[in-house]
N, C-alpha and C positions, 0 to 999 in steps of 0.2 A: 784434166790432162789425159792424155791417150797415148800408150807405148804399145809399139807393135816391134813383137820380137821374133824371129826368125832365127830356129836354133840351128837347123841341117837341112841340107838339100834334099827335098822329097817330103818336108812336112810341113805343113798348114801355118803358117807363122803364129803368134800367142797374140791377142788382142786385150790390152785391160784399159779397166776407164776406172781414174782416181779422180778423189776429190779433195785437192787441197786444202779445203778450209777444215776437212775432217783429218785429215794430216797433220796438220798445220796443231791442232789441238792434243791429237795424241802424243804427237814427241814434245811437244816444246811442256817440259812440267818444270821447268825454271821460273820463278816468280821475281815479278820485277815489278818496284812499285813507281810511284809518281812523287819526286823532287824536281831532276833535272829539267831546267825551263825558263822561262820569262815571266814574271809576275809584275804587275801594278795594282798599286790600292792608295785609298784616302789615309791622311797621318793625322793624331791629334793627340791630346794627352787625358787622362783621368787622374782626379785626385785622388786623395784616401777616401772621399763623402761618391766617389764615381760619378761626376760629376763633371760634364766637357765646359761650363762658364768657370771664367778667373774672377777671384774677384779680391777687393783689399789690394795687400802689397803686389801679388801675383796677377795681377788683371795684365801683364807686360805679356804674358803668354798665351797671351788670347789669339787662336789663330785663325787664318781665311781658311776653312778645313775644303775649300771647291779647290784650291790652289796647290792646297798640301801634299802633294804627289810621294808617293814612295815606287820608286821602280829597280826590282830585285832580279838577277842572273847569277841562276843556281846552275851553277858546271859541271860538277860532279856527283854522281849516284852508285851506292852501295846498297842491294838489298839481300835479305837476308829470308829464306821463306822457309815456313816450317811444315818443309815436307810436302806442299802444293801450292798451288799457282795461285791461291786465293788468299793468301792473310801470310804477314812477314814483318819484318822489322826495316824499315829504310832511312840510311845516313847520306850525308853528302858534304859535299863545300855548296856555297853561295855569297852573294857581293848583293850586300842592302841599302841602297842608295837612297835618302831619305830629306823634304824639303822640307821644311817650317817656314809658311807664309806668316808672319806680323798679321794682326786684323787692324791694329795701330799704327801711328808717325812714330813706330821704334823700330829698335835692334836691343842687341844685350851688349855686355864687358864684363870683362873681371877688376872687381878691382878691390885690393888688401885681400883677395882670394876668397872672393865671394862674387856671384853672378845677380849684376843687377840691373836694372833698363838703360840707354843709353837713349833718350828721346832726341826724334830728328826733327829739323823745322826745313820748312819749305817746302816745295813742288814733290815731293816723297813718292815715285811711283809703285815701287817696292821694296820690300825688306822680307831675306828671311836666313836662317840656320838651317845649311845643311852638313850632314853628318853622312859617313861610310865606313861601316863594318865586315866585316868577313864573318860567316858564321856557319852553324854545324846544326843540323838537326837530328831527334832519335823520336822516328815518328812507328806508330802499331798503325797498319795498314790492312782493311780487309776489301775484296773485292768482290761481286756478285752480280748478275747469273752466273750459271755455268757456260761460259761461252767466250769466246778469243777476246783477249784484254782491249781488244780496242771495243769494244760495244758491253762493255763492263763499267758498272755505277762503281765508285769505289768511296770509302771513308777513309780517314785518318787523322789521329790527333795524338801530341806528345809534347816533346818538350825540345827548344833550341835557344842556344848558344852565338854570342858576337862576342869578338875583338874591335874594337875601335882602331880604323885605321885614320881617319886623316875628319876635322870638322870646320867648318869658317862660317861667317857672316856675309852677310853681299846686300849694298844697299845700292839704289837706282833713281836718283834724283834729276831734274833738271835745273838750270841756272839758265842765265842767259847769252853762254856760249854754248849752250847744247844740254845734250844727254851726259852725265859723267855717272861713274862706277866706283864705289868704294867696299873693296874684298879685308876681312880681318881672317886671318890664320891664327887661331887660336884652338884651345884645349876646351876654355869656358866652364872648367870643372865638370865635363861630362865624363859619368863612370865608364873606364877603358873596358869593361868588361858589364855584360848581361845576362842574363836568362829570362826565358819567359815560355806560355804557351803555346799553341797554336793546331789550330784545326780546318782541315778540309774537307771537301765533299764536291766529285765533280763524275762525269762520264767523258768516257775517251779519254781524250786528250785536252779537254778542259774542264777547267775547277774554280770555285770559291776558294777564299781561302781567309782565316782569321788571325792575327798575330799580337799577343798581349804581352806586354815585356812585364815581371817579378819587379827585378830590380828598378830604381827611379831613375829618371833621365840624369838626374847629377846628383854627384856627389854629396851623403848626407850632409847636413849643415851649411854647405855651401851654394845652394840653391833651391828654387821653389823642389817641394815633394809632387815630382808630375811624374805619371807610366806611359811613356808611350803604347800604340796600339794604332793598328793596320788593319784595314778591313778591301779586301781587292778580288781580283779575279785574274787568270794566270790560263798558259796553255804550257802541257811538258813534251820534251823533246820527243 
């Protein structure tokens, strides 16, 4: 940028030449980290053995994991930085929107309050449980080089939080008057409530990212012992 200023009549106007981007670096020591955005990644589950094949009674949870789509919009961002622009603490809201493909001719049900296979017959084109939570994260965030956030490698990993807002079933069969659709609105004994890890690592404005849920997909005793966990890639606002 180039300012020519001109104080009084009779003197030589002022010429300066700035450079924005070295500007741009000196004032801004506000640190602001990386949530807010659009994520997708593959869904599946691990057992206690870490292990993605089911097998025995649980082999119902065996999922198409090419299918399994998880796609997240995280809204809101709160960063916290300690003192420079390079390392802080970052919160936010987010909406985790989550599909379970069948690898089988099933679905699930509850039934005496326990989740068990519900086996489909016929023309089955798909089946699967999705689920949607609201959740909060509290991730340690650091960034480097020394150089304006957009051209900045950055890390972070910590810990996040869901509420369970709303889960169903959807199955997709044919007959012989067509396509038909059968949606179940249910609970399915999945815990209203989670915790778990998760870890990134991206430049700029886009990242990896890793998400391992603590808690089990359902409700002790009332269903198989699966963790969910997400493995995708994302870009932030």
């Amino acid at each position: 940028e180039i300012r020519i200023v001109k104080r009084d009549e009779g003197q030589d106007p002022e010429i300066n030449i700035y450079d924005l981007d070295e500007e741009k670096k000196i004032k801004n020591k506000k640190f602001r980290g990386h949530w807010a955005g659009f994520e997708m990644g593959l869904n599946n589950f691990l057992d206690d053995d870490m292990t993605l094949s089911r097998e025995g009674e649980d082999i119902f949870m065996d999922l198409n994991s090419s299918r399994s789509w998880a796609v997240d919009l995280n809204f809101a961002q709160f960063s916290l930085g300690f003192g420079t622009t390079h390392a802080g603490l970052v919160t936010g809201l987010g909406l985790e929107y989550n599909n379970y493909f069948f690898d089988r001719n099933n679905s699930i049900i509850e039934v005496n309050d326990m989740v068990v296979v519900d086996s489909l017959l016929g023309d089955v084109g798909k089946s699967k449980l999705t689920t949607l939570f609201l959740r909060v994260p509290l991730l340690l965030e650091f960034q480097f080089p020394n150089t304006v956030r957009a051209k900045r490698v950055f890390i972070s990993a910590g810990v996040v939080g869901g509420l369970k807002l709303g889960s169903h079933t959807k199955v997709v069969y044919k007959e012989e008057n067509g396509k038909n659709k059968d949606k179940n609105n249910d609970d399915f004994n999945i815990n209203p409530f989670r915790y778990g890890l998760t870890a990134r690592i991206g430049y700029g404005t886009a990242y990896l990212f890793a998400d391992y849920y603590l808690t089990p997909m359902f409700v002790a005793d009332k269903g198989p012992e699966l963790h969910p966990f997400t493995i995708g890639f994302a870009c932030t606002f």
